[in-house]
C-alpha positions as protocol buffer text, in pm:
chain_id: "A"
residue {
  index: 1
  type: UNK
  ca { x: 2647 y: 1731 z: 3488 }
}
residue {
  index: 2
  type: UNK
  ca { x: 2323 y: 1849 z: 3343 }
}
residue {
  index: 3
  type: UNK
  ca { x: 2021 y: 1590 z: 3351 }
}
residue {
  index: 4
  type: UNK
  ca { x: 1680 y: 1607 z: 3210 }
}
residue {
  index: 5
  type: UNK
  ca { x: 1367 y: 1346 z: 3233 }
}
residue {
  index: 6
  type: UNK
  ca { x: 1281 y: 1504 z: 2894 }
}
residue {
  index: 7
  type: UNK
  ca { x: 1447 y: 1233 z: 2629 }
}
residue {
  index: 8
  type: UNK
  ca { x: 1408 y: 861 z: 2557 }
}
residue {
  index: 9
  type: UNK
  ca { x: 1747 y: 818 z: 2403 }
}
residue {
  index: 10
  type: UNK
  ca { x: 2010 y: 991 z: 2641 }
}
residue {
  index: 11
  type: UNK
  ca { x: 2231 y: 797 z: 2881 }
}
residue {
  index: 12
  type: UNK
  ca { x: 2018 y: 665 z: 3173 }
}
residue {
  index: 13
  type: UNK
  ca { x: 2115 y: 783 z: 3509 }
}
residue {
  index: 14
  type: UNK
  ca { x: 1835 y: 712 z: 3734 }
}
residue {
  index: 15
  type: UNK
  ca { x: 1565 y: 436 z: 3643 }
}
residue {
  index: 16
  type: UNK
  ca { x: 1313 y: 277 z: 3844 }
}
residue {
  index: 17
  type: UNK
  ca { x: 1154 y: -79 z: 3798 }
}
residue {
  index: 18
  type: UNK
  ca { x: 951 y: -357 z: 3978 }
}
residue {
  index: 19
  type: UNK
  ca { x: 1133 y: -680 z: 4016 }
}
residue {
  index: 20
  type: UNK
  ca { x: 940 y: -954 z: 3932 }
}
residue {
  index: 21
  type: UNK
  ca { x: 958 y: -1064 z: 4298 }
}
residue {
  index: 22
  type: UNK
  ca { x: 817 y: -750 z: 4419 }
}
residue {
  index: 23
  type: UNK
  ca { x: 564 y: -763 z: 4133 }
}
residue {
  index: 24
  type: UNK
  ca { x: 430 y: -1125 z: 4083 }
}
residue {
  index: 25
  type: UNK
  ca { x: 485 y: -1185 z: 4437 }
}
residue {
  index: 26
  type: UNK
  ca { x: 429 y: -1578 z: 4416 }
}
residue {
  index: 27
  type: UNK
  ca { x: 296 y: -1809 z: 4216 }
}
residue {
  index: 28
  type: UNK
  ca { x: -37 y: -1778 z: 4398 }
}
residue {
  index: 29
  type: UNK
  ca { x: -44 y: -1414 z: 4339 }
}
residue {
  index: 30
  type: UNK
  ca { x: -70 y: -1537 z: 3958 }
}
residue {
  index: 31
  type: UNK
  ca { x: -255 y: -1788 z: 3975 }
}
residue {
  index: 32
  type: UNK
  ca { x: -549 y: -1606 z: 4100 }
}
residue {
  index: 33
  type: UNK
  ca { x: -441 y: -1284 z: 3866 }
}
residue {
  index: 34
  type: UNK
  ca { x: -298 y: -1416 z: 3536 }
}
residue {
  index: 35
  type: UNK
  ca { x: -635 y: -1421 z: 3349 }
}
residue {
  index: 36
  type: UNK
  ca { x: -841 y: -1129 z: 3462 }
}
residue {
  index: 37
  type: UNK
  ca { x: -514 y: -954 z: 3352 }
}
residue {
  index: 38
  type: UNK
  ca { x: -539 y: -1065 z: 2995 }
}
residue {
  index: 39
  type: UNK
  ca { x: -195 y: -1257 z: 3005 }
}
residue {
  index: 40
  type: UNK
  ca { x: -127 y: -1505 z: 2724 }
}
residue {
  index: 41
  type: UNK
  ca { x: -37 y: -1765 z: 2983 }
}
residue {
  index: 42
  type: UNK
  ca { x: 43 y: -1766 z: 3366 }
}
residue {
  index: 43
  type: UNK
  ca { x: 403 y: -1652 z: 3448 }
}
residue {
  index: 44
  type: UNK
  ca { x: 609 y: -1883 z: 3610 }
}
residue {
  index: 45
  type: UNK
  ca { x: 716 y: -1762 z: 3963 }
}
residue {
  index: 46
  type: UNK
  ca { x: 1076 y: -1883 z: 3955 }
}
residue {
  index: 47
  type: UNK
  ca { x: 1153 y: -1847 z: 3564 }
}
residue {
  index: 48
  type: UNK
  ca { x: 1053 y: -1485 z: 3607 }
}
residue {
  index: 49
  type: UNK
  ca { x: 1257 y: -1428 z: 3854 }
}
residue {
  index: 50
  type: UNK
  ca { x: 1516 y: -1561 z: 3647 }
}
residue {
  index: 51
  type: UNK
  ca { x: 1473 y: -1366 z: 3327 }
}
residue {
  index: 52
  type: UNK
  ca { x: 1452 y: -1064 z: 3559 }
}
residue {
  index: 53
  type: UNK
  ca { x: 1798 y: -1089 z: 3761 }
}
residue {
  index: 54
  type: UNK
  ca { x: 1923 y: -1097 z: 3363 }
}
residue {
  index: 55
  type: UNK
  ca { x: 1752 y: -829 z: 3296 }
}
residue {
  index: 56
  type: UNK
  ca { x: 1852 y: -582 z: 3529 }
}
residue {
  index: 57
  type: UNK
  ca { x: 2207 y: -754 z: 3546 }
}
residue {
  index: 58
  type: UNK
  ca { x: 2187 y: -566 z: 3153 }
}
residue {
  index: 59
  type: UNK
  ca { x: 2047 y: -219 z: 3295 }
}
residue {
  index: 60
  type: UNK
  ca { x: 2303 y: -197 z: 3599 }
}
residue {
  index: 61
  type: UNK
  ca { x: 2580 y: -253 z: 3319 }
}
residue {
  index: 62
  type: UNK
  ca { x: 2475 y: 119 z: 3215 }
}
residue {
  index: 63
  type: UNK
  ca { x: 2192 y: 232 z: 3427 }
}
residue {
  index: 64
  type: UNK
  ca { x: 2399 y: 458 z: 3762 }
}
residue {
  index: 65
  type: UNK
  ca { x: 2106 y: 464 z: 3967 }
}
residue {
  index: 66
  type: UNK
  ca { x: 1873 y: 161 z: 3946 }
}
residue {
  index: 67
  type: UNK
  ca { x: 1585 y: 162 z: 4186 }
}
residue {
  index: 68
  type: UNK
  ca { x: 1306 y: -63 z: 4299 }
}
residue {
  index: 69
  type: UNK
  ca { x: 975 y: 44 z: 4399 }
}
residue {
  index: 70
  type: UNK
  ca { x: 841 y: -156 z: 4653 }
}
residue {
  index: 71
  type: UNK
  ca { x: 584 y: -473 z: 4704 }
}
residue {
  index: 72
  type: UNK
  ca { x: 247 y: -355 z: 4767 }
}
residue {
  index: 73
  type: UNK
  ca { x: -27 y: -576 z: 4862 }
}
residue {
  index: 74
  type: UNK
  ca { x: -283 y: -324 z: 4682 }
}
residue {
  index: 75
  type: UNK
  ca { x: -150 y: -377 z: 4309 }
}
residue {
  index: 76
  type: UNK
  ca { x: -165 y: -654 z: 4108 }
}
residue {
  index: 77
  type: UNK
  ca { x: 95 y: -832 z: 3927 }
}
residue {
  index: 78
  type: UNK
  ca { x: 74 y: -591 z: 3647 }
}
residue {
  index: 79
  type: UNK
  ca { x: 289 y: -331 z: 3892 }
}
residue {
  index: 80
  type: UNK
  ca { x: 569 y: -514 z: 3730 }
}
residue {
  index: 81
  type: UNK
  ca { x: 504 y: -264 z: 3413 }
}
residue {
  index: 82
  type: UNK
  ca { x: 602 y: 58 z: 3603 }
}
residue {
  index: 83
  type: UNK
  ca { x: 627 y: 282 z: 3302 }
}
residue {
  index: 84
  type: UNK
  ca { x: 271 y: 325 z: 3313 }
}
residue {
  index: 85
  type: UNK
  ca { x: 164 y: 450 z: 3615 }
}
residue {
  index: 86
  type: UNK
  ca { x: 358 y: 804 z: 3585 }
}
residue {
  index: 87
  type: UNK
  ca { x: 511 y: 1062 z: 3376 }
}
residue {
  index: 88
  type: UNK
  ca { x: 877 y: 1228 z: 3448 }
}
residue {
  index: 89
  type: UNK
  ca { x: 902 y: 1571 z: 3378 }
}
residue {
  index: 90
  type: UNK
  ca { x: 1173 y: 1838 z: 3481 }
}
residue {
  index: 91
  type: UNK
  ca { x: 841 y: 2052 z: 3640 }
}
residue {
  index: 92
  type: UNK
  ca { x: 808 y: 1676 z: 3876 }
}
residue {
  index: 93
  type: UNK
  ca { x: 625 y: 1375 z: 3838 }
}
residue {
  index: 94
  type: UNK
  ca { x: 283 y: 1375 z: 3683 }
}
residue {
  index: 95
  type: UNK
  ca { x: 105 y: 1059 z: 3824 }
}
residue {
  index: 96
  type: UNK
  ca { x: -123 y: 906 z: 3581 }
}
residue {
  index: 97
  type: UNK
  ca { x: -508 y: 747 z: 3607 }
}
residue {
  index: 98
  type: UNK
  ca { x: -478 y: 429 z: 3480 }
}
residue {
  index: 99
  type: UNK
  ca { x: -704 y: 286 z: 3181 }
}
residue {
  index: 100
  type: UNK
  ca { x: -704 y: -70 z: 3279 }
}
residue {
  index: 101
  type: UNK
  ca { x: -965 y: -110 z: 3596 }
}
residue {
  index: 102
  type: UNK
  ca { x: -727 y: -381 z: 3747 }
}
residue {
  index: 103
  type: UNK
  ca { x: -448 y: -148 z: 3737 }
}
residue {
  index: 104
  type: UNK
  ca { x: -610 y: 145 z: 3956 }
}
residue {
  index: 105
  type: UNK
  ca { x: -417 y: 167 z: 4245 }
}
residue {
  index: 106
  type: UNK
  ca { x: -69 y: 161 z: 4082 }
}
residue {
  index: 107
  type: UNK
  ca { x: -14 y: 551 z: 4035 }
}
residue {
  index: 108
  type: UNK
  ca { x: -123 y: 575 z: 4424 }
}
residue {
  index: 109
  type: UNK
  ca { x: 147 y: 321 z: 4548 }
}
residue {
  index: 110
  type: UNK
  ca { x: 431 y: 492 z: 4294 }
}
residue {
  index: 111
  type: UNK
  ca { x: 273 y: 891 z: 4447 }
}
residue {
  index: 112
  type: UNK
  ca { x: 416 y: 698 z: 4807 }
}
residue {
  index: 113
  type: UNK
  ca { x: 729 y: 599 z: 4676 }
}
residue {
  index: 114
  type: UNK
  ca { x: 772 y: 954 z: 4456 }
}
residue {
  index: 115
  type: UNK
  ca { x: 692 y: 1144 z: 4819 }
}
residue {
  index: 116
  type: UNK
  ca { x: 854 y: 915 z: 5064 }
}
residue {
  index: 117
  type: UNK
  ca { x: 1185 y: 978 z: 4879 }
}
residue {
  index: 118
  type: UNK
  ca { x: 1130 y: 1376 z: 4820 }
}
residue {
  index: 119
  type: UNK
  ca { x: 1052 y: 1364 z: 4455 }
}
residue {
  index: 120
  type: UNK
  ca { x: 826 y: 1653 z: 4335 }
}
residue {
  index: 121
  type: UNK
  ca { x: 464 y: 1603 z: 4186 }
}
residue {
  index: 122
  type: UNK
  ca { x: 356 y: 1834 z: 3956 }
}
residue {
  index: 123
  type: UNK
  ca { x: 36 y: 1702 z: 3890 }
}
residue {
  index: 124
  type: UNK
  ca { x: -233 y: 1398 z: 3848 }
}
residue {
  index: 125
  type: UNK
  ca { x: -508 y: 1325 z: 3627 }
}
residue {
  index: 126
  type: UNK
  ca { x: -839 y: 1237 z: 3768 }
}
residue {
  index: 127
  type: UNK
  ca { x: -1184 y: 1129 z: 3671 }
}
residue {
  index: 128
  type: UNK
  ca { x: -1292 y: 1124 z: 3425 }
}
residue {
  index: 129
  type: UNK
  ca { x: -959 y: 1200 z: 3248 }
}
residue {
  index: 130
  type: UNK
  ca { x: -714 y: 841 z: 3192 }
}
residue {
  index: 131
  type: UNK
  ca { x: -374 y: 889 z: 3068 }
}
residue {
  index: 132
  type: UNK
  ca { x: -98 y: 603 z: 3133 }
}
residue {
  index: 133
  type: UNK
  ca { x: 245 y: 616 z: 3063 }
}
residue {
  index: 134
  type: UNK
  ca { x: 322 y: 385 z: 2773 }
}
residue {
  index: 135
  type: UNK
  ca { x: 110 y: 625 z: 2572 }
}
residue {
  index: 136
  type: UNK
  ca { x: 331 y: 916 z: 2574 }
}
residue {
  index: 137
  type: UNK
  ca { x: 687 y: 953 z: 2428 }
}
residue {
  index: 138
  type: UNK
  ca { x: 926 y: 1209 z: 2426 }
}
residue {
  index: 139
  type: UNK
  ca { x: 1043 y: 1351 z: 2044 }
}
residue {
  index: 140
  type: UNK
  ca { x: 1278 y: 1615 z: 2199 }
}
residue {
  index: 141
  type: UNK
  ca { x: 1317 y: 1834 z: 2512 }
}
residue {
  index: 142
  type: UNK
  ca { x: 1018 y: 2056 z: 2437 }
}
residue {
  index: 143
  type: UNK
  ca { x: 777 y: 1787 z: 2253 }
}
residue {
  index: 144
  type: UNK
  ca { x: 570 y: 1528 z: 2405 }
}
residue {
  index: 145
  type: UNK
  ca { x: 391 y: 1283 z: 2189 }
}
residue {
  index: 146
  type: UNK
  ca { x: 59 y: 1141 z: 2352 }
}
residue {
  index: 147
  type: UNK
  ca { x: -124 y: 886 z: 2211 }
}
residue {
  index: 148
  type: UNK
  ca { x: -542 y: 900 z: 2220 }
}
residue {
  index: 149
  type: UNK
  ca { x: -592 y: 509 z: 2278 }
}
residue {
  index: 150
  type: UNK
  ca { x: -857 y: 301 z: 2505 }
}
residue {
  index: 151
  type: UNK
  ca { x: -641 y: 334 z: 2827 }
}
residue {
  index: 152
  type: UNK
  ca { x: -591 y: 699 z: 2730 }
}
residue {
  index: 153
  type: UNK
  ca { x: -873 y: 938 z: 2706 }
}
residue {
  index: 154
  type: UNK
  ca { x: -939 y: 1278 z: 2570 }
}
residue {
  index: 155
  type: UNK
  ca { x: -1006 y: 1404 z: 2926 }
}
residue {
  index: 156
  type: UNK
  ca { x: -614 y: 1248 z: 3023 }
}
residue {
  index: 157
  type: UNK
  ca { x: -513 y: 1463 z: 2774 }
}
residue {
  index: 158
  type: UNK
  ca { x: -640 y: 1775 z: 2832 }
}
residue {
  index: 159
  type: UNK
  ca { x: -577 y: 1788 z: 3172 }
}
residue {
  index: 160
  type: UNK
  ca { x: -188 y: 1702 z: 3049 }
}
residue {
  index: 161
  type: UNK
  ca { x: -142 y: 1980 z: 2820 }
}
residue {
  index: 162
  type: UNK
  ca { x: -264 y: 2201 z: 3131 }
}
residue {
  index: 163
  type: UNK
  ca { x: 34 y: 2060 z: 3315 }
}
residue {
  index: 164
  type: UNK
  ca { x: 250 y: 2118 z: 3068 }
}
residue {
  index: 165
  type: UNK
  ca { x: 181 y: 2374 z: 2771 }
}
residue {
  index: 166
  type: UNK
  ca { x: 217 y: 2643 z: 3087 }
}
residue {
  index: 167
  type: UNK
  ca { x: 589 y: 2531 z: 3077 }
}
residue {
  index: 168
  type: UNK
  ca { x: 644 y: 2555 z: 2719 }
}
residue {
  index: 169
  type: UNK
  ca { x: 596 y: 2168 z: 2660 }
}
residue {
  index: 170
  type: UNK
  ca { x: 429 y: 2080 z: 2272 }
}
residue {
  index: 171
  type: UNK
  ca { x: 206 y: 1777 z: 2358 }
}
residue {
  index: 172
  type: UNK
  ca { x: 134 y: 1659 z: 2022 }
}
residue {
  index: 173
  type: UNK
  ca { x: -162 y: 1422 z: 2008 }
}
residue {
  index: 174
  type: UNK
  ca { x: -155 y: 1113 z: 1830 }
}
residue {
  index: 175
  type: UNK
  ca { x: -506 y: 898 z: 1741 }
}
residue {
  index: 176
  type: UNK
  ca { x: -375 y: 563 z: 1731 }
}
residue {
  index: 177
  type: UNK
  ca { x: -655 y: 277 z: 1564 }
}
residue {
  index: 178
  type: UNK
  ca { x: -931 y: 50 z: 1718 }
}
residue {
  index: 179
  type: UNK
  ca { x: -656 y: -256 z: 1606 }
}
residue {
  index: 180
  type: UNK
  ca { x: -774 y: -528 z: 1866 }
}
residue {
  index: 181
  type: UNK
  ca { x: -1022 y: -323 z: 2075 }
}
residue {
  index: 182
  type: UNK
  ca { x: -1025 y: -222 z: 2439 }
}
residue {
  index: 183
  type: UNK
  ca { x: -898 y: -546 z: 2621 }
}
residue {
  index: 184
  type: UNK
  ca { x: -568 y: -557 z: 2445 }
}
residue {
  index: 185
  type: UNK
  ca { x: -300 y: -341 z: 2511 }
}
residue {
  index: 186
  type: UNK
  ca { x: -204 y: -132 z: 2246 }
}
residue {
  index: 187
  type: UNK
  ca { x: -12 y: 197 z: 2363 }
}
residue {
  index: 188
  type: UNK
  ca { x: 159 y: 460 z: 2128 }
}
residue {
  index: 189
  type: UNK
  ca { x: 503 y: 288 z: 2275 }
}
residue {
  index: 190
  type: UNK
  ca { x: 358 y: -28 z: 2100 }
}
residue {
  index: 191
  type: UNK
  ca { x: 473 y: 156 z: 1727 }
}
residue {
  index: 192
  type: UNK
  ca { x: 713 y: 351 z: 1856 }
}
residue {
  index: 193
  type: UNK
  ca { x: 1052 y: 377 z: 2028 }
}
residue {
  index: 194
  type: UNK
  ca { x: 1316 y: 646 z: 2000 }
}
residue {
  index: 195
  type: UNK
  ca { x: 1657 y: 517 z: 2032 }
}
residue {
  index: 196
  type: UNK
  ca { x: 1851 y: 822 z: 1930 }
}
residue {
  index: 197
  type: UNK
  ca { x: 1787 y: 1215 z: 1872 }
}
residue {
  index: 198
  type: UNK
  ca { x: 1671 y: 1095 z: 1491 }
}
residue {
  index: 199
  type: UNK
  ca { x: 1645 y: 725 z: 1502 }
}
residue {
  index: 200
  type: UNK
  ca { x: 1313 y: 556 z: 1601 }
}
residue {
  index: 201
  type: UNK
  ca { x: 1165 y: 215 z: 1586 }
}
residue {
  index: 202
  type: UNK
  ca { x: 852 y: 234 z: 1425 }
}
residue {
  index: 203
  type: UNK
  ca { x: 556 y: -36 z: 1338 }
}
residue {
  index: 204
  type: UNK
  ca { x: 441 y: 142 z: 1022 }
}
residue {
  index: 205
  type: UNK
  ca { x: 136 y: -36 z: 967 }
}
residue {
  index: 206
  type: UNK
  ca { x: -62 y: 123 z: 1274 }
}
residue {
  index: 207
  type: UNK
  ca { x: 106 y: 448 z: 1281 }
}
residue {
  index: 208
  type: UNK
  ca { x: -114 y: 721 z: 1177 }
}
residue {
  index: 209
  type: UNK
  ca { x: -25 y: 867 z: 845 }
}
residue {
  index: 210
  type: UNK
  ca { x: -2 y: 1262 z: 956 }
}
residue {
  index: 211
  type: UNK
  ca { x: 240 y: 1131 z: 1303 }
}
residue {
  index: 212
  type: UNK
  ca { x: 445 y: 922 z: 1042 }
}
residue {
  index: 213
  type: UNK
  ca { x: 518 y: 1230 z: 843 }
}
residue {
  index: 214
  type: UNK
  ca { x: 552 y: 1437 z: 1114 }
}
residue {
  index: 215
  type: UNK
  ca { x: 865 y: 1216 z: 1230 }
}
residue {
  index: 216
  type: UNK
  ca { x: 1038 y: 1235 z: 894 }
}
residue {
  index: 217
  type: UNK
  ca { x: 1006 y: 1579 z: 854 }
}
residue {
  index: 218
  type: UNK
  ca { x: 1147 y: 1607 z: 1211 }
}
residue {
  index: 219
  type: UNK
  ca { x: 1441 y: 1446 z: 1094 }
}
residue {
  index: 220
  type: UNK
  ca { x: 1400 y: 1096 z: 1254 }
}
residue {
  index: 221
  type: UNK
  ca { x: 1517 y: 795 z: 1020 }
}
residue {
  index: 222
  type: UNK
  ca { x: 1319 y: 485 z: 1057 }
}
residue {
  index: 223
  type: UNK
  ca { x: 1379 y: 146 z: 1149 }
}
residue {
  index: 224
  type: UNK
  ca { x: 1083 y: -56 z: 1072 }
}
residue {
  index: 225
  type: UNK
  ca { x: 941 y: -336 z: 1202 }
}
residue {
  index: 226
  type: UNK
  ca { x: 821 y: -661 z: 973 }
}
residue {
  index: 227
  type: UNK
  ca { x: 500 y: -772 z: 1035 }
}
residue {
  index: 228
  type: UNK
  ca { x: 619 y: -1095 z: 1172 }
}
residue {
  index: 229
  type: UNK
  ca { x: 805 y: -949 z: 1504 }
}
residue {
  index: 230
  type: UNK
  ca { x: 548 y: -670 z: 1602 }
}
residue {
  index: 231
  type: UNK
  ca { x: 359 y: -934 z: 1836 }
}
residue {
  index: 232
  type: UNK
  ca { x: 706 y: -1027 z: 1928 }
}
residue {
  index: 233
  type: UNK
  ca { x: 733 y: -684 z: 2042 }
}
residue {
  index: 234
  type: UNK
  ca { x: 995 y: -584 z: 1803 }
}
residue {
  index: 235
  type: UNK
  ca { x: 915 y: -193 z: 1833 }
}
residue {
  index: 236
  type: UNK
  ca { x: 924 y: -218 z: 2211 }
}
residue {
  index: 237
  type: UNK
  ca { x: 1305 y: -124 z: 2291 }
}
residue {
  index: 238
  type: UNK
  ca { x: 1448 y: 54 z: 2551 }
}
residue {
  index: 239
  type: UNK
  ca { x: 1736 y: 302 z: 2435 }
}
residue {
  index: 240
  type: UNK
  ca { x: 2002 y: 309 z: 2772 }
}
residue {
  index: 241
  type: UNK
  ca { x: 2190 y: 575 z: 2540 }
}
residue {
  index: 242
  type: UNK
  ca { x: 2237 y: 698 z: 2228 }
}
residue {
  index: 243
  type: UNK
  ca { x: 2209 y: 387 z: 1976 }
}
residue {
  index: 244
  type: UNK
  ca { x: 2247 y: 144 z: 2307 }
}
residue {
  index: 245
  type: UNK
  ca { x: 1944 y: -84 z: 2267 }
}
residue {
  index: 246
  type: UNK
  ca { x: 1741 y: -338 z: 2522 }
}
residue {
  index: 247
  type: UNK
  ca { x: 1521 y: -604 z: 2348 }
}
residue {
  index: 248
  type: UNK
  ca { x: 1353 y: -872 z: 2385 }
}
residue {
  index: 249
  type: UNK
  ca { x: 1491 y: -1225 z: 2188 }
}
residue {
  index: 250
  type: UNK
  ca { x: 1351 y: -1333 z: 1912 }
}
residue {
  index: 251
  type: UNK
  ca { x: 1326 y: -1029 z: 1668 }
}
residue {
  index: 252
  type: UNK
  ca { x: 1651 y: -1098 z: 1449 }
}
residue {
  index: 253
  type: UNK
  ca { x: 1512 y: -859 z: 1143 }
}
residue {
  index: 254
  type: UNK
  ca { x: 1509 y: -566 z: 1443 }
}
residue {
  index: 255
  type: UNK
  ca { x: 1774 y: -676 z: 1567 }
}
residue {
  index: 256
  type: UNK
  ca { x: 2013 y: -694 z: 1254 }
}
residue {
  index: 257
  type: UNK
  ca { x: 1860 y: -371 z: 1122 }
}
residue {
  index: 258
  type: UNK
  ca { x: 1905 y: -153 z: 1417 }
}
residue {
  index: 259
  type: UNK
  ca { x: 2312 y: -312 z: 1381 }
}
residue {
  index: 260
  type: UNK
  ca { x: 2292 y: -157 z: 1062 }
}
residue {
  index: 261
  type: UNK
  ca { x: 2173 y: 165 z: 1187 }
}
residue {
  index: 262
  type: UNK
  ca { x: 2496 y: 195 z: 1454 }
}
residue {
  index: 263
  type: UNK
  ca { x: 2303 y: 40 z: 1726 }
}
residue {
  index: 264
  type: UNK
  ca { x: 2473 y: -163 z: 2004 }
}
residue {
  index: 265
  type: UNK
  ca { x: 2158 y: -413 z: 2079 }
}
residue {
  index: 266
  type: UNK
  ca { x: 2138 y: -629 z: 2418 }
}
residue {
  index: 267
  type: UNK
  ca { x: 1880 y: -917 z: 2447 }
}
residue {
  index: 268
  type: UNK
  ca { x: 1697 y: -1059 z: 2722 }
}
residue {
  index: 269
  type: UNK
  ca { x: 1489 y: -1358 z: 2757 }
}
residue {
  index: 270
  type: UNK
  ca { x: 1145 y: -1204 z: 2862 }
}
residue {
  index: 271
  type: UNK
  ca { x: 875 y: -1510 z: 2774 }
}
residue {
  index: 272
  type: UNK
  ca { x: 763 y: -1462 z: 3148 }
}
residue {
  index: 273
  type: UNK
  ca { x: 819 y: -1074 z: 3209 }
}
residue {
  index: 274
  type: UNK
  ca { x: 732 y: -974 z: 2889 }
}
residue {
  index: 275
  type: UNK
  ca { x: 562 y: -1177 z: 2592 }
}
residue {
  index: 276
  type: UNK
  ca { x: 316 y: -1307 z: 2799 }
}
residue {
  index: 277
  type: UNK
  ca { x: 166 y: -997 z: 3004 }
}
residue {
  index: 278
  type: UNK
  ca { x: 241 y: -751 z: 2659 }
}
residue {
  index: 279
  type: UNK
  ca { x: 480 y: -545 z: 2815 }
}
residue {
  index: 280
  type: UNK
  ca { x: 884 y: -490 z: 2693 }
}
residue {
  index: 281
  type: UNK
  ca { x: 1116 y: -330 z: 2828 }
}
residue {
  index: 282
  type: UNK
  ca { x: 990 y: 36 z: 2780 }
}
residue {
  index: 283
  type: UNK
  ca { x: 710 y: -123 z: 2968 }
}
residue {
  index: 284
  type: UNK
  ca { x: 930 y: -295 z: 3256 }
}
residue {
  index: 285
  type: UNK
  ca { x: 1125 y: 79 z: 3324 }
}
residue {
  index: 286
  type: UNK
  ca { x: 1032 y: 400 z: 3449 }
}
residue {
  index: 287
  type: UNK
  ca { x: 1303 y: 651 z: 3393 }
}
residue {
  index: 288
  type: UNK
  ca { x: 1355 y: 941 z: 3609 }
}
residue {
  index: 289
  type: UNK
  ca { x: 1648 y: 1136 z: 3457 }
}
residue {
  index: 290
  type: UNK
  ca { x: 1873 y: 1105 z: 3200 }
}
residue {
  index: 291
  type: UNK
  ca { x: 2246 y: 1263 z: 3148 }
}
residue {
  index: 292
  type: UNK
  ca { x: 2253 y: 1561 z: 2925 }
}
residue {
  index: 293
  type: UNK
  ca { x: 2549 y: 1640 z: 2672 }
}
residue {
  index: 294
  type: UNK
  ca { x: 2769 y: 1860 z: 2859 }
}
C-alpha cells in the first residue's frame, strides 16, 4: 500500500485528534479560559464530551489508525483544534509557530508526541515567522496552498517554502482579506475544503479572485457555500475519502449540494466542539497519512 500526507481527499489511514476530555479538561479549565479564547460561549464539560464520542465514533467508521495526543497541563483548551499546530509532509512533520498568543505552546507539546513515537521533523518556524496549520491546504501531491492571514505571517511563509520548494513542493500563496480583523479566526481552511481530486468547498465571497481562478483552471468544480451557512461553518468539511464528507449540522444547502455532487455526507452535532470555539472538523483533525491509489 502506498501512503502519502500530501492530499486532503484520499482515504484516511492515520489521523490524530484531541478529545475533548484531553482538551477542555474540566469545566474549570473553561471557565477560567473560554473568554480570553474568543469563544462564542463557554463549552459545556459533559455535552462536549458527548458530541465528541459521536464524533470520533464517525472517524473510526473509516479512519484505520485514530490517535490521541495527550493532556498537557501547558495548553489551553484550544489544543482541542490540533490541525493547527503542525504540518504533515512525506519529508516529516513541520511544526508550526502559532499566531494566536494563547495558543503558543501547542506545536511544543505535539514536537513531544511527534518524537516520543519516532515520527520525523523536518522543520519549524520560529520568530518572527507564524504559520499555523488551518492556513495551508493541499491542491495535489506537489502543490501546497498557504494562506497570508493574521495568524500567518510573511516570515511563516518564507521559512516554509525553504522547507519545501528544496523537495519540489509549489507553495502557492494565497492573501486572504482583513474580513473581521485579527481576533477572529479566519484561516484559508475557513473558504476552502477539498473533498475530492477536483471537488472543493469554497466560500466565494472571501476567496481572492486570482486563487478562485486558479482552482477552476486546475480543474476543481465548486460547491459553494450561501451566505447564510458560512458562520455555520459550511466550508469547513473534512473529506475521510474521495466524496466521503464530515460536517457539522445545520448546513442543509451544503449538505444537499455536496449529495448532488456524489458526496456521501456524515453530520455531527458540534455546538460545543465546534460552533462555539470556530473550529470544524478540519480544525478538530490532524492527518498524518493518507492511502494512495494502488
Amino acid at each position: 500500500m502506498n501512503y502519502t500526507h500530501h492530499s486532503e481527499y484520499l482515504p484516511l489511514e492515520t489521523l490524530m485528534v484531541k478529545t475533548a476530555e484531553k482538551a477542555f479538561v474540566s469545566q474549570d479549565k473553561i471557565g477560567r479560559e473560554w473568554k480570553e479564547l474568543n469563544y462564542l460561549a463557554a463549552p459545556d464539560f459533559e455535552q462536549a464530551k458527548k458530541e465528541y464520542d459521536r464524533f470520533l465514533t464517525l472517524l473510526g467508521e473509516q479512519v484505520a489508525d485514530l490517535k490521541s495526543f495527550p493532556e498537557n497541563e501547558g495548553v489551553s483548551m484550544d489544543s482541542i483544534y490540533c490541525r493547527d499546530a503542525s504540518i504533515a509532509t512525506d519529508f516529516g512533520v513541520i511544526l508550526c509557530r502559532m499566531g494566536k498568543e494563547g495558543r503558543a505552546q501547542e506545536p511544543g507539546a505535539q514536537e513531544d508526541y511527534y518524537r516520543q513515537a519516532g515520527i520525523q521533523i523536518l522543520g519549524s518556524i520560529e520568530f518572527p515567522g507564524t504559520l499555523e496549520g488551518g492556513d495551508v491546504a493541499w491542491l495535489d501531491q506537489k502543490t501546497l496552498a498557504v494562506g497570508r492571514t493574521y495568524r500567518t505571517n510573511s516570515q511563516g511563509i518564507a521559512q516554509l517554502k525553504s522547507l519545501l520548494e528544496p523537495k519540489g513542493i509549489e507553495v502557492l500563496v494565497v492573501d486572504l482579506p482583513h474580513y473581521k480583523g485579527k481576533d477572529d479566526v479566519f484561516h484559508l481552511m475557513s473558504i476552502l475544503s477539498p473533498v475530492d481530486e477536483n471537488l472543493a468547498v469554497v466560500y466565494s465571497p472571501l476567496m481572492p479572485i486570482a486563487f478562485r481562478e486558479e482552482l477552476l483552471s486546475r480543474g476543481f468544480e465548486l460547491v459553494e457555500v450561501p451566505d447564510e451557512e458560512f458562520e455555520s461553518m459550511g466550508c469547513n468539511v473534512l473529506a475521510m475519502g474521495p466524496r466521503s464528507c464530515l460536517m457539522v449540522k445545520g448546513n442543509p444547502i451544503v449538505e444537499s449540494r455536496l449529495t448532488e455532487a456524489g458526496c456521501r455526507v456524515a453530520l455531527y452535532q458540534g455546538d460545543n466542539i465546534s460552533i462555539y470555539g470556530g473550529g470544524g472538523p478540519t480544525c478538530l483533525t490532524r492527518p498524518l497519512k493518507r492511502r494512495c491509489p494502488i
